[in-house]
N, C-alpha and C positions, 0 to 999 in steps of 0.2 A: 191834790195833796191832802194827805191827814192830819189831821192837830193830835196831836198827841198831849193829852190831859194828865196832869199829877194827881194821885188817889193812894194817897199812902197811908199804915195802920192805923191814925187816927182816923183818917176819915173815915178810916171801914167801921172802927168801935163806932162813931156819931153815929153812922146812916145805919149799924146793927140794930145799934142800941134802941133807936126811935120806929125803927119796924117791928123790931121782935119787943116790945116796951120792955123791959129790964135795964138796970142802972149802967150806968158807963164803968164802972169797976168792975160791976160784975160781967158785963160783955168782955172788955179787955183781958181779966184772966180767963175766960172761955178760950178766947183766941188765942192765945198763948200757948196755951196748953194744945191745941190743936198745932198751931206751930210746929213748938215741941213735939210731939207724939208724931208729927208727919217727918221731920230731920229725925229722927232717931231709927224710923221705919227705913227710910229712903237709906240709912247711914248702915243699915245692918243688910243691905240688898232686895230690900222691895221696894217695888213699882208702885206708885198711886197715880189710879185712874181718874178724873173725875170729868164725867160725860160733859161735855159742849165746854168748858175750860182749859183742860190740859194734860198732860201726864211728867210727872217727876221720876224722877229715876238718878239712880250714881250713874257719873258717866268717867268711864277709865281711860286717864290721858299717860299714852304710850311713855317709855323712856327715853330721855335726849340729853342730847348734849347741849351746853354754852360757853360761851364764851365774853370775860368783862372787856368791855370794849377799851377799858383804862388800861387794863394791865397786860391785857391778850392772853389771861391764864382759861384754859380749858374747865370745865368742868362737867361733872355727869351729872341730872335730875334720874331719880329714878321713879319708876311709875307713882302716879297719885289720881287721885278721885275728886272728883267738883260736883254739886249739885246740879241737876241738869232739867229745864222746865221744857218744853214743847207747849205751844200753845196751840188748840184744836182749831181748824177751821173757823170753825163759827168765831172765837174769840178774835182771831184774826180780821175775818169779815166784817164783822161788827160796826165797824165806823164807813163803811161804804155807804 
């Protein structure tokens, strides 16, 4: 079984910050702005690669129908796009 560990954007700024020595403000808007700059790519239809990590990409979710389970009115969704992460191997491996 795997544990599955919580590492969320501060901890990334903390552990940045003390590797690459530069201030915690200044790591945070680094990474932000990488953020940014990687949603906006991915949002405009490009692919990022990043070797032994991952690959993002838009991913296009078909058109459907639903239904409110209250009222039983029909309704149509039509196509929309979601952010979509893949994670490589290795990242996956990793805790074996």
């Amino acid at each position: 079984m795997t544990q599955h560990l919580n590492f969320n954007k501060s901890d990334l700024v903390l552990s940045m910050a003390k590797k690459i020595r530069i201030s915690e403000s200044n790591t945070l808007s680094r990474i932000d702005h990488l953020i940014e700059e990687m949603t906006t790519q991915v949002a405009l239809g490009s692919k990022i690669e990043i070797r032994g990590f991952g690959v993002f990409r838009k991913k296009y979710i078909r058109p459907r129908k639903f239904s409110n389970p209250k009222t039983k009115e029909v309704t149509y969704l039509g196509e929309t796009t979601i952010f979509h992460f893949k994670p490589s191997k290795k990242l996956i491996n990793a805790n074996d």
